[in-house]
N, CA, C and O atoms as a GROMACS GRO file, in nm:
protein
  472
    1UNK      N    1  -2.359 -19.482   0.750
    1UNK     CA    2  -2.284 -19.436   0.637
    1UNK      C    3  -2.368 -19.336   0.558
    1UNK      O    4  -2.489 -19.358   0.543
    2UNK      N    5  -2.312 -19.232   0.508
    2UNK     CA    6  -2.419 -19.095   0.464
    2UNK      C    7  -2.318 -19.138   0.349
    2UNK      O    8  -2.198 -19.164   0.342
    3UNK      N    9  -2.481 -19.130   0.221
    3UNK     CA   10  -2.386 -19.118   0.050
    3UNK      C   11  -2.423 -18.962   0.007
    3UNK      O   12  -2.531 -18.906  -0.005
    4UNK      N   13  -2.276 -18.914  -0.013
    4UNK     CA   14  -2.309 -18.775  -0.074
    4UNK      C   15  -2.381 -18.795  -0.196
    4UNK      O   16  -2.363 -18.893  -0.269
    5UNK      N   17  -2.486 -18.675  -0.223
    5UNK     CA   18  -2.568 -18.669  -0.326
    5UNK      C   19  -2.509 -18.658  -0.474
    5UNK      O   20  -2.414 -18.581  -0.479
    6UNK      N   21  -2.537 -18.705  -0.571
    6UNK     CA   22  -2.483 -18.741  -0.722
    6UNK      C   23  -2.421 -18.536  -0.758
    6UNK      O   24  -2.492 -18.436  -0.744
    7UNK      N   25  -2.303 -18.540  -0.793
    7UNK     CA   26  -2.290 -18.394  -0.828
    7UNK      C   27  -2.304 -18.415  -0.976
    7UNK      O   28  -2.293 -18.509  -1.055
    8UNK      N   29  -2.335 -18.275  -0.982
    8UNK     CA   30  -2.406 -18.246  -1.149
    8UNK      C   31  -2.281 -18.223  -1.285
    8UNK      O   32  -2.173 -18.164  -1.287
    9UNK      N   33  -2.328 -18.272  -1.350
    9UNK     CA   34  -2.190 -18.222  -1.431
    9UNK      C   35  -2.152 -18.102  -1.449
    9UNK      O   36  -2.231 -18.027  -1.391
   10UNK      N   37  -2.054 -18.036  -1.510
   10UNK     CA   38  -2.018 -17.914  -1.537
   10UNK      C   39  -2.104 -17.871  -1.674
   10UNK      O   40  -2.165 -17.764  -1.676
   11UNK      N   41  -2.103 -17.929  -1.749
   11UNK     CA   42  -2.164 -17.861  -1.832
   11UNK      C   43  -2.313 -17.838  -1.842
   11UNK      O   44  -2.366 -17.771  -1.930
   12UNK      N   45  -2.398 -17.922  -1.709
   12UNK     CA   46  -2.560 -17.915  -1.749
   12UNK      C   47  -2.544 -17.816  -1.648
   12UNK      O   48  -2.635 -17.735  -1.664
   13UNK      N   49  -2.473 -17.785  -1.554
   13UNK     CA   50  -2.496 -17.674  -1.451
   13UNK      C   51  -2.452 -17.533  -1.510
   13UNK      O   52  -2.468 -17.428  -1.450
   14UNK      N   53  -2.404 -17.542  -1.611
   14UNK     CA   54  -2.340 -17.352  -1.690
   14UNK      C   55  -2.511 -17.333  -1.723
   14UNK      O   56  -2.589 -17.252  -1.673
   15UNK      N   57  -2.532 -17.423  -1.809
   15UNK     CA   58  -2.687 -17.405  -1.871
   15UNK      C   59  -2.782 -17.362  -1.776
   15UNK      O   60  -2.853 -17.269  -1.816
   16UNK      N   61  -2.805 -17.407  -1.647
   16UNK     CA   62  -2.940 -17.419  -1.547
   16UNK      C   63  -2.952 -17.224  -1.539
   16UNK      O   64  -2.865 -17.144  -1.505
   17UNK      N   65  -3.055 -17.207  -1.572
   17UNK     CA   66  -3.103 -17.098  -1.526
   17UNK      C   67  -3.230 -17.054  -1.445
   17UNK      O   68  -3.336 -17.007  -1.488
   18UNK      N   69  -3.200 -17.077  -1.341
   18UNK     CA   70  -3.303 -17.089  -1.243
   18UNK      C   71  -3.402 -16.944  -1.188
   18UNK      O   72  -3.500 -16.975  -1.119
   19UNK      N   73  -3.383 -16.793  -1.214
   19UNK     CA   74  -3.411 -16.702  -1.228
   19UNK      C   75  -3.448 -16.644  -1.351
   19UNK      O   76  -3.361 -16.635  -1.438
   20UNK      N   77  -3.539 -16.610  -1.368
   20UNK     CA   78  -3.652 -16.583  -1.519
   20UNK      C   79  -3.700 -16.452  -1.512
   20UNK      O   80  -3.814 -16.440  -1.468
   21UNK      N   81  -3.641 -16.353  -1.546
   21UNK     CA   82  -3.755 -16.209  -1.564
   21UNK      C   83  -3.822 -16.278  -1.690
   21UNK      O   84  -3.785 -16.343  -1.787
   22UNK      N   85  -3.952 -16.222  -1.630
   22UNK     CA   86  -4.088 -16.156  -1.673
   22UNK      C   87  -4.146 -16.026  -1.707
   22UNK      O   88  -4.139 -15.937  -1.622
   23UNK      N   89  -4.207 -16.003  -1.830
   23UNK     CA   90  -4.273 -15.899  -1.843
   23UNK      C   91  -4.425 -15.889  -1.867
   23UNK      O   92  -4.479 -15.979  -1.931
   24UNK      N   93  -4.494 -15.788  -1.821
   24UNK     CA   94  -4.613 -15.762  -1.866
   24UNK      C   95  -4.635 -15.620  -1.879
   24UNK      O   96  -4.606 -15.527  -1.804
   25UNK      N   97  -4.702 -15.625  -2.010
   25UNK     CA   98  -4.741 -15.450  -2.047
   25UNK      C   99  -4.861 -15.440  -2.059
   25UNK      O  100  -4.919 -15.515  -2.137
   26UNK      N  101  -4.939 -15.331  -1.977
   26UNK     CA  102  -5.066 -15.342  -2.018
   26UNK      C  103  -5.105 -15.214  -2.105
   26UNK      O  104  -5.039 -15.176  -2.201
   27UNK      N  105  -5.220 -15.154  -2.057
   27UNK     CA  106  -5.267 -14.974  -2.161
   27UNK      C  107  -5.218 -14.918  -2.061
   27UNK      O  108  -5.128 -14.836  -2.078
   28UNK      N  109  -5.270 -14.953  -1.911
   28UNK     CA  110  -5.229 -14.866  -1.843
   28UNK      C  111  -5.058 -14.870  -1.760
   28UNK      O  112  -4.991 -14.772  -1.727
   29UNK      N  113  -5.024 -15.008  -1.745
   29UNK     CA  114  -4.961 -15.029  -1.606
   29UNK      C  115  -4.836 -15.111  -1.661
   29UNK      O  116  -4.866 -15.188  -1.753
   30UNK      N  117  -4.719 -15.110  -1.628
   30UNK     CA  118  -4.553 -15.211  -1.663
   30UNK      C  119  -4.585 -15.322  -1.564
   30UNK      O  120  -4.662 -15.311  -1.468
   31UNK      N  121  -4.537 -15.401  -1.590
   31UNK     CA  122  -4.487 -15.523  -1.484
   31UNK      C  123  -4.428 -15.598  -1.479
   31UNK      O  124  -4.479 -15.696  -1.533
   32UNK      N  125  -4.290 -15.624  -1.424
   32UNK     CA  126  -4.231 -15.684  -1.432
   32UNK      C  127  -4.152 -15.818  -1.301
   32UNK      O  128  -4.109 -15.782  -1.191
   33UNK      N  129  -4.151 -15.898  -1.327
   33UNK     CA  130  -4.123 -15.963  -1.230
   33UNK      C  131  -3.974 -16.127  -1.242
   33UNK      O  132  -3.965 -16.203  -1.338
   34UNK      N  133  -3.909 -16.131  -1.145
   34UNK     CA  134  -3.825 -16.268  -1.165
   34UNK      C  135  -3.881 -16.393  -1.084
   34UNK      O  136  -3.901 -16.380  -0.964
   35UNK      N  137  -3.908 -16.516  -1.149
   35UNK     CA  138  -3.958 -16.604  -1.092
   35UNK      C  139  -3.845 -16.760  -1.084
   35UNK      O  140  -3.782 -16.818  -1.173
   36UNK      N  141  -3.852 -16.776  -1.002
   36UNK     CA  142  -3.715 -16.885  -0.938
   36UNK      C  143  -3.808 -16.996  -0.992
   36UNK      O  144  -3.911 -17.033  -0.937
   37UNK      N  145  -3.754 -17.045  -1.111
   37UNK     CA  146  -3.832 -17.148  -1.173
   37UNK      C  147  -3.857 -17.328  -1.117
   37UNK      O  148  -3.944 -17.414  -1.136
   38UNK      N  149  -3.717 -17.319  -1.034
   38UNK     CA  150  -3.758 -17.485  -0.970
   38UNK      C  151  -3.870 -17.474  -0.867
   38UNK      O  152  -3.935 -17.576  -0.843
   39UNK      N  153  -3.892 -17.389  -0.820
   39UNK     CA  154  -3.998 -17.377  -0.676
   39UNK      C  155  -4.143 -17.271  -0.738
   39UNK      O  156  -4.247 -17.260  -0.673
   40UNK      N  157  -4.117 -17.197  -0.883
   40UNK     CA  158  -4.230 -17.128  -0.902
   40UNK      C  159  -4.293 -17.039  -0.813
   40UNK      O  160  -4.410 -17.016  -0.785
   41UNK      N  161  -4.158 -16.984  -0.766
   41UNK     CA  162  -4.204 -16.837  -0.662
   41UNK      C  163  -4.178 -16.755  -0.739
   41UNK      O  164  -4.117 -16.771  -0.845
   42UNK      N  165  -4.238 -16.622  -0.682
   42UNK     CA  166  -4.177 -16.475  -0.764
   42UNK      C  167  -4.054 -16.464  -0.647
   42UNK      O  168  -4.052 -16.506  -0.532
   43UNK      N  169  -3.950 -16.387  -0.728
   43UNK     CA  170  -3.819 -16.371  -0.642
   43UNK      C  171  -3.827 -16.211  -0.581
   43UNK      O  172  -3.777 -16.180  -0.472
   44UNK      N  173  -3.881 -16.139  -0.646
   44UNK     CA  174  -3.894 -16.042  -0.710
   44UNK      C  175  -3.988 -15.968  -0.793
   44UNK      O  176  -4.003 -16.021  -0.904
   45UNK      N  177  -4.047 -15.875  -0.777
   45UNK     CA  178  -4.178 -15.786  -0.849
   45UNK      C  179  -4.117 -15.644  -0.835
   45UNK      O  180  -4.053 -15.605  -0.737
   46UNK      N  181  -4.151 -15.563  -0.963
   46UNK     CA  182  -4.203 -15.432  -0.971
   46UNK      C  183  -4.319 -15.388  -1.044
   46UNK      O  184  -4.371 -15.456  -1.132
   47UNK      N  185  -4.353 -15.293  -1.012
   47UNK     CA  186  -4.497 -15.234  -1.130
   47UNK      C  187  -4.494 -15.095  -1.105
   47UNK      O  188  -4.430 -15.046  -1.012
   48UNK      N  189  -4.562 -15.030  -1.184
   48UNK     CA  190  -4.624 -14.922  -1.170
   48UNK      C  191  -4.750 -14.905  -1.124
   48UNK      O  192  -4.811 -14.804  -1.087
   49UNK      N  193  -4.791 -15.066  -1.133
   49UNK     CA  194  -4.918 -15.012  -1.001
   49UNK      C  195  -4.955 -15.011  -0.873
   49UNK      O  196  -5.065 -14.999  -0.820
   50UNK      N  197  -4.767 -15.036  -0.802
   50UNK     CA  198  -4.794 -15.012  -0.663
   50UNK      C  199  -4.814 -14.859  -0.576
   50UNK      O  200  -4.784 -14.758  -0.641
   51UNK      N  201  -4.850 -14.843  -0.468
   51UNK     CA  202  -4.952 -14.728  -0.467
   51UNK      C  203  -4.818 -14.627  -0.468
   51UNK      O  204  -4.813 -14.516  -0.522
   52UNK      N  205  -4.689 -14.710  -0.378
   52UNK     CA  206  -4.598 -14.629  -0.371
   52UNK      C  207  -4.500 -14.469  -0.469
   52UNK      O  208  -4.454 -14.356  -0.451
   53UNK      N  209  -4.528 -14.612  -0.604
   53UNK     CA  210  -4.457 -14.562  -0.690
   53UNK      C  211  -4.579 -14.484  -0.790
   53UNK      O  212  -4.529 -14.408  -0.873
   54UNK      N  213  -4.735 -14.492  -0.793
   54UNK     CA  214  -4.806 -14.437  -0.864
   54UNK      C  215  -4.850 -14.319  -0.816
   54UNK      O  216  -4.874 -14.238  -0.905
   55UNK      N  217  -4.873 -14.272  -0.674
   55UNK     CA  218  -4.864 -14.179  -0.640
   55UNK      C  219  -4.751 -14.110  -0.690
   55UNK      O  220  -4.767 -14.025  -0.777
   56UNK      N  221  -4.636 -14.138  -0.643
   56UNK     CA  222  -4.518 -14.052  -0.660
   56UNK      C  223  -4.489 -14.025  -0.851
   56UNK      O  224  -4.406 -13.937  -0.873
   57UNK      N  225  -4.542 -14.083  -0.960
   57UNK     CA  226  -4.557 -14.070  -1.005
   57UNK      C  227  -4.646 -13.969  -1.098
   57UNK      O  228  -4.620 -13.903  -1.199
   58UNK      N  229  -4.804 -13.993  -0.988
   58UNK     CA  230  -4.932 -13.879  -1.042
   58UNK      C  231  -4.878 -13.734  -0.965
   58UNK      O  232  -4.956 -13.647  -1.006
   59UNK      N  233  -4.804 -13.686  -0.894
   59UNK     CA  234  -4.743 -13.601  -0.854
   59UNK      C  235  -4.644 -13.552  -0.942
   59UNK      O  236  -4.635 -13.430  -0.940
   60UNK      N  237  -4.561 -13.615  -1.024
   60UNK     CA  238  -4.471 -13.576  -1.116
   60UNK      C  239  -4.500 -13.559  -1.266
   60UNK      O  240  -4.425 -13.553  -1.364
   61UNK      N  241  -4.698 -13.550  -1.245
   61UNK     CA  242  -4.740 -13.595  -1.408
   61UNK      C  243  -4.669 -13.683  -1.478
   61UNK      O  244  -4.691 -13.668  -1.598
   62UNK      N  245  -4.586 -13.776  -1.453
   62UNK     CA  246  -4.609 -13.867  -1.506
   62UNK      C  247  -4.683 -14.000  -1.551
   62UNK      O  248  -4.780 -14.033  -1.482
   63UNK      N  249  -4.646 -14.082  -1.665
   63UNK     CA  250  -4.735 -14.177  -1.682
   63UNK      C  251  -4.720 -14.328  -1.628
   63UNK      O  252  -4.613 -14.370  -1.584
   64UNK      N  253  -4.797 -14.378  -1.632
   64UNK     CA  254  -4.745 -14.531  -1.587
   64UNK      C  255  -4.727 -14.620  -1.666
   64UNK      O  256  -4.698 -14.734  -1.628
   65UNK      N  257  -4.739 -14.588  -1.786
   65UNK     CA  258  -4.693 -14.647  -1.890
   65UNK      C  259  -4.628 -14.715  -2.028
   65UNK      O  260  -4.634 -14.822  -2.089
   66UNK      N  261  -4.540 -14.548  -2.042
   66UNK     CA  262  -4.484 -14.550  -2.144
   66UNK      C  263  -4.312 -14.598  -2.110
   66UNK      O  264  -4.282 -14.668  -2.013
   67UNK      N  265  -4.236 -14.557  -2.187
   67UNK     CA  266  -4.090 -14.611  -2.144
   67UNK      C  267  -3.991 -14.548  -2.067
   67UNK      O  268  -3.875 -14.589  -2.056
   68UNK      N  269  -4.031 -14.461  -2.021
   68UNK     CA  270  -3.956 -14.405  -1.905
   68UNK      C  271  -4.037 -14.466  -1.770
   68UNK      O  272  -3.967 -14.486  -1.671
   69UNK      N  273  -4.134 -14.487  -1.764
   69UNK     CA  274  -4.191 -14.588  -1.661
   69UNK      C  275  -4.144 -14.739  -1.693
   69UNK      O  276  -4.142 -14.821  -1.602
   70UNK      N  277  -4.114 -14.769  -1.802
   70UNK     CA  278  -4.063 -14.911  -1.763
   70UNK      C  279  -3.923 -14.917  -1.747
   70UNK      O  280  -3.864 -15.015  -1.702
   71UNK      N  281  -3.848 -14.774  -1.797
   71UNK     CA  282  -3.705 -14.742  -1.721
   71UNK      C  283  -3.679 -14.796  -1.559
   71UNK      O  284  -3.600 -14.881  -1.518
   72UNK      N  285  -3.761 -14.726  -1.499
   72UNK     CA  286  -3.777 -14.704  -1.407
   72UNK      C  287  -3.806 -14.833  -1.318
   72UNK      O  288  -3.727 -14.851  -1.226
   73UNK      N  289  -3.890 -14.907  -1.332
   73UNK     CA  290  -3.941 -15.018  -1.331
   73UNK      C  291  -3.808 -15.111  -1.308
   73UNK      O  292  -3.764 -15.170  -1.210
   74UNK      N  293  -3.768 -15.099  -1.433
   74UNK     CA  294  -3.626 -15.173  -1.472
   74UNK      C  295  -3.508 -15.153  -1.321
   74UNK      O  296  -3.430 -15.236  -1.274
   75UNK      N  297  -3.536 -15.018  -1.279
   75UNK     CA  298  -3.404 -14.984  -1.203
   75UNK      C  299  -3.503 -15.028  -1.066
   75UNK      O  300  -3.430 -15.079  -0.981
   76UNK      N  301  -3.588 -15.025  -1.040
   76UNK     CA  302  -3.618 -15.070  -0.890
   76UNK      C  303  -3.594 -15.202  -0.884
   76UNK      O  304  -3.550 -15.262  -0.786
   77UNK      N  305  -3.633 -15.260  -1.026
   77UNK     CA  306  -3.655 -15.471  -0.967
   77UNK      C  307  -3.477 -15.462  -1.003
   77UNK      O  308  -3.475 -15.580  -1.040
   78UNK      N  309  -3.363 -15.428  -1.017
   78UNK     CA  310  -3.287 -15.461  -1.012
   78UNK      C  311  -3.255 -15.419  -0.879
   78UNK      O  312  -3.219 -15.504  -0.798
   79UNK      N  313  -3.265 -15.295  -0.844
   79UNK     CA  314  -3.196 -15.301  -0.691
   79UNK      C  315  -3.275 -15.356  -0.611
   79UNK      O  316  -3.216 -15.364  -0.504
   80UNK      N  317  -3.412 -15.414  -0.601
   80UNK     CA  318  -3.453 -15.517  -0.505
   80UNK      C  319  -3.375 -15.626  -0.544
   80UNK      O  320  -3.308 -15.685  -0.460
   81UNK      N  321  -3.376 -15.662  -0.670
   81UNK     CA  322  -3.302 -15.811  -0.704
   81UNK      C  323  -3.132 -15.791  -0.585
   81UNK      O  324  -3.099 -15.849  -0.481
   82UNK      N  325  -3.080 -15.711  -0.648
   82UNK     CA  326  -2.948 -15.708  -0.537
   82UNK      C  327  -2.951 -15.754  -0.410
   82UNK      O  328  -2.868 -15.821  -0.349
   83UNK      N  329  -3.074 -15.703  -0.369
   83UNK     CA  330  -3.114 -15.661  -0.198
   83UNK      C  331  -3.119 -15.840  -0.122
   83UNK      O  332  -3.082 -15.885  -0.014
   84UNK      N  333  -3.182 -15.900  -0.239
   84UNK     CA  334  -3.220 -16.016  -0.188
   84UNK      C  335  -3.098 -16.156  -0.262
   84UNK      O  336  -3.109 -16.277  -0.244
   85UNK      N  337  -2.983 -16.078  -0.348
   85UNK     CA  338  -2.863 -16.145  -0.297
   85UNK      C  339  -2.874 -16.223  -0.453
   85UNK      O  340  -2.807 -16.326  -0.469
   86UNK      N  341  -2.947 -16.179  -0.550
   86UNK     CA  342  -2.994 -16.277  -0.704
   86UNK      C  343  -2.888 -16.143  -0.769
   86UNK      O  344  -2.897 -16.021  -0.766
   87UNK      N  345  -2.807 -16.219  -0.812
   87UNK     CA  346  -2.677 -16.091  -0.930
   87UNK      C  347  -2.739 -16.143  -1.068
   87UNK      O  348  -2.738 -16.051  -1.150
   88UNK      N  349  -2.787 -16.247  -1.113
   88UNK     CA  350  -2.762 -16.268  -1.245
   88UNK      C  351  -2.915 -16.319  -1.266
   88UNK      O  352  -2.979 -16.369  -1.174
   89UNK      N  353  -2.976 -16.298  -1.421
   89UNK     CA  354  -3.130 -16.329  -1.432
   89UNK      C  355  -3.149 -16.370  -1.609
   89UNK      O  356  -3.092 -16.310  -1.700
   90UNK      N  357  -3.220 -16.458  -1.622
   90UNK     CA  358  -3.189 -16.453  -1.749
   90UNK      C  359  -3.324 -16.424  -1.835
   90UNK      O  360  -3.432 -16.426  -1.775
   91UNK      N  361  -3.322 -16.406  -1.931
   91UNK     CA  362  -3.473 -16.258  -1.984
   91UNK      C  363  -3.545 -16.440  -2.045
   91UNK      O  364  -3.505 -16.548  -2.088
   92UNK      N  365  -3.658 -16.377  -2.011
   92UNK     CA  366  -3.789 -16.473  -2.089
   92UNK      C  367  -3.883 -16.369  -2.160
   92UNK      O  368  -3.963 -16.292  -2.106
   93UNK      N  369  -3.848 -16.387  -2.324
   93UNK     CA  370  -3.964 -16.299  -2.370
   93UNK      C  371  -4.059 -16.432  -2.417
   93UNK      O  372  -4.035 -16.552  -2.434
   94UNK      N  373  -4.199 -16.331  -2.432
   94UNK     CA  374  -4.285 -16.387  -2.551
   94UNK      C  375  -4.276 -16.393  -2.692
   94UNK      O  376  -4.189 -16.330  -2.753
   95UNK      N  377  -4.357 -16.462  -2.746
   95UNK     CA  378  -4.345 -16.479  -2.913
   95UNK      C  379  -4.341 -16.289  -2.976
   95UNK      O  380  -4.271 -16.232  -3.060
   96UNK      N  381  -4.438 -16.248  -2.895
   96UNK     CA  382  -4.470 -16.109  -2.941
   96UNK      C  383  -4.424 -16.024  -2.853
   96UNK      O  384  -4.497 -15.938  -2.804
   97UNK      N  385  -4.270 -16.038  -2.813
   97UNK     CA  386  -4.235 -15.929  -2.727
   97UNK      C  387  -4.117 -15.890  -2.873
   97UNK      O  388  -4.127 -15.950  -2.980
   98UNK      N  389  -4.052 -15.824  -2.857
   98UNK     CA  390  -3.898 -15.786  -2.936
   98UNK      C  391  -3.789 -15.678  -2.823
   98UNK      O  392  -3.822 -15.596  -2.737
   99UNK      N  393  -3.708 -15.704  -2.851
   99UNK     CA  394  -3.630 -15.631  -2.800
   99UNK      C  395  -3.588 -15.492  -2.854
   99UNK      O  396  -3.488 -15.476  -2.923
  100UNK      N  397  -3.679 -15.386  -2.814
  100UNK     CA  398  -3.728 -15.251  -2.852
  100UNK      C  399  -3.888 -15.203  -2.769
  100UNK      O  400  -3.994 -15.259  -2.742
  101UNK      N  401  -3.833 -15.079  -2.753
  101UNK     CA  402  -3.962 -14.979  -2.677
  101UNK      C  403  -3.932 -15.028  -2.530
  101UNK      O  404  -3.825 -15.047  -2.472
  102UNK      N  405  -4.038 -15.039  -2.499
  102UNK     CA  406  -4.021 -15.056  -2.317
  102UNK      C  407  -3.957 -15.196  -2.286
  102UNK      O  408  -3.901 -15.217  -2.178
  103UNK      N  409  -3.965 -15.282  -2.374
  103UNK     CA  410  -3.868 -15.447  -2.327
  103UNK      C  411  -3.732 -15.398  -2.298
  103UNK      O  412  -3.678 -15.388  -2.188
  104UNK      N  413  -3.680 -15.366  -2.424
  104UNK     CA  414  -3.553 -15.275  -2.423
  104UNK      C  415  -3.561 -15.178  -2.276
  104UNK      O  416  -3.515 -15.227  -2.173
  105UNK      N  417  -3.605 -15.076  -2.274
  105UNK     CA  418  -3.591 -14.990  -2.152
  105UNK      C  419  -3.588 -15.094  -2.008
  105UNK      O  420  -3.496 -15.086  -1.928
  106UNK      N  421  -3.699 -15.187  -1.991
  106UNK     CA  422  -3.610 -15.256  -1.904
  106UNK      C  423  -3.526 -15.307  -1.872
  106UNK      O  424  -3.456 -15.288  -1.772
  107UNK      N  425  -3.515 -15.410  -1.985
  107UNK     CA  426  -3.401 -15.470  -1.953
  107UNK      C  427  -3.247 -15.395  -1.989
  107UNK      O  428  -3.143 -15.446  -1.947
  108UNK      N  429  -3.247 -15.310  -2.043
  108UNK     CA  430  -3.106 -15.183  -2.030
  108UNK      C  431  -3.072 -15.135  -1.876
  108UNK      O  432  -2.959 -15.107  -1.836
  109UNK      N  433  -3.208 -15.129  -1.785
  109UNK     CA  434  -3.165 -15.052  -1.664
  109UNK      C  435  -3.155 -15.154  -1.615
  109UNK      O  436  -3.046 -15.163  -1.558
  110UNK      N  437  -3.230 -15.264  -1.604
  110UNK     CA  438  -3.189 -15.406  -1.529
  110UNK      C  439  -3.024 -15.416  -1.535
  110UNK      O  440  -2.960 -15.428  -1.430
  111UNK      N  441  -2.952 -15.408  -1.675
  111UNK     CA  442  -2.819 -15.361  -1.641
  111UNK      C  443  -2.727 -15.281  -1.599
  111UNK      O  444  -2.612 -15.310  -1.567
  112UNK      N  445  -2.792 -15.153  -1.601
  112UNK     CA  446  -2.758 -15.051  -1.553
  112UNK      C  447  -2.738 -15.071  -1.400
  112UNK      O  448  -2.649 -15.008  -1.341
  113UNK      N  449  -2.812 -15.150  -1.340
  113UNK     CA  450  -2.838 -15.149  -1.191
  113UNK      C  451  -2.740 -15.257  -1.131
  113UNK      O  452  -2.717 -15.261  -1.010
  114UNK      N  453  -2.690 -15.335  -1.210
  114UNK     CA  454  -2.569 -15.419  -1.207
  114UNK      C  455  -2.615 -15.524  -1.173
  114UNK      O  456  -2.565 -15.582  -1.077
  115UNK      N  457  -2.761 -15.599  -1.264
  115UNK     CA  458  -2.786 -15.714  -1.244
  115UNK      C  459  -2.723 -15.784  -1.374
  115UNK      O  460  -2.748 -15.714  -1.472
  116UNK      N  461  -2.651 -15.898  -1.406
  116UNK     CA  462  -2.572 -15.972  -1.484
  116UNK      C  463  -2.750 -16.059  -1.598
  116UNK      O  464  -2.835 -16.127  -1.540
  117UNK      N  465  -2.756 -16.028  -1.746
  117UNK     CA  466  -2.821 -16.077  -1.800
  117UNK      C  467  -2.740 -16.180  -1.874
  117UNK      O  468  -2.642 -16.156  -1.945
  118UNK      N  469  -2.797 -16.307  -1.848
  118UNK     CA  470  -2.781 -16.429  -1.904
  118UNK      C  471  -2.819 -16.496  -2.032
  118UNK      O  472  -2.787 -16.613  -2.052
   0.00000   0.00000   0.00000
């Protein structure tokens, strides 16, 4: 005899948010990443300090750090997020983040890119 497993209620399952963007800003470099919080993997990473995007960057004089780099930033980890099948993410700031300057610029293109913020 197999006992199906206890189903969850409806209302603690609207709440569960199991996908977490992350940010980090440094002097030089953006970073941003989603981490699948029951298993504590990254789902998902972007930066400006991969060689890909910093080259193609030091070629365009641009910087790696101001808010058109974390634009940018914003629009790659959303279309990887797509790629790997995660539509919806829900933002984790710090005490000392605000929503303005480059937080804002990400997470605007994170929507732009048609990932669903929670």
């Amino acid at each position: 005899m197999v006992i199906p497993p206890p189903s969850r209620a409806e209302r603690l399952t609207k709440f569960l948010k199991p996908y977490v963007l992350r940010m980090h800003f440094t002097n030089k470099y953006v970073n941003a990443q989603v981490v699948h919080t029951p298993s504590a993997m990254v789902a998902s990473a972007a930066s400006t300090h991969e060689k890909a995007l910093r080259m193609c960057m030091e070629k365009a004089k641009e910087s790696t750090r101001d808010v058109a780099a974390a634009a940018k930033i914003g629009k790659i980890l959303g279309e990887r997020l797509l790629l790997h099948n995660i539509p919806a993410v829900s933002v984790f700031l710090k005490r000392d983040q605000k929503y303005h300057g480059k937080v804002e610029a990400v997470i605007d293109s994170l929507r732009d890119a048609g990932v669903k913020l929670l």
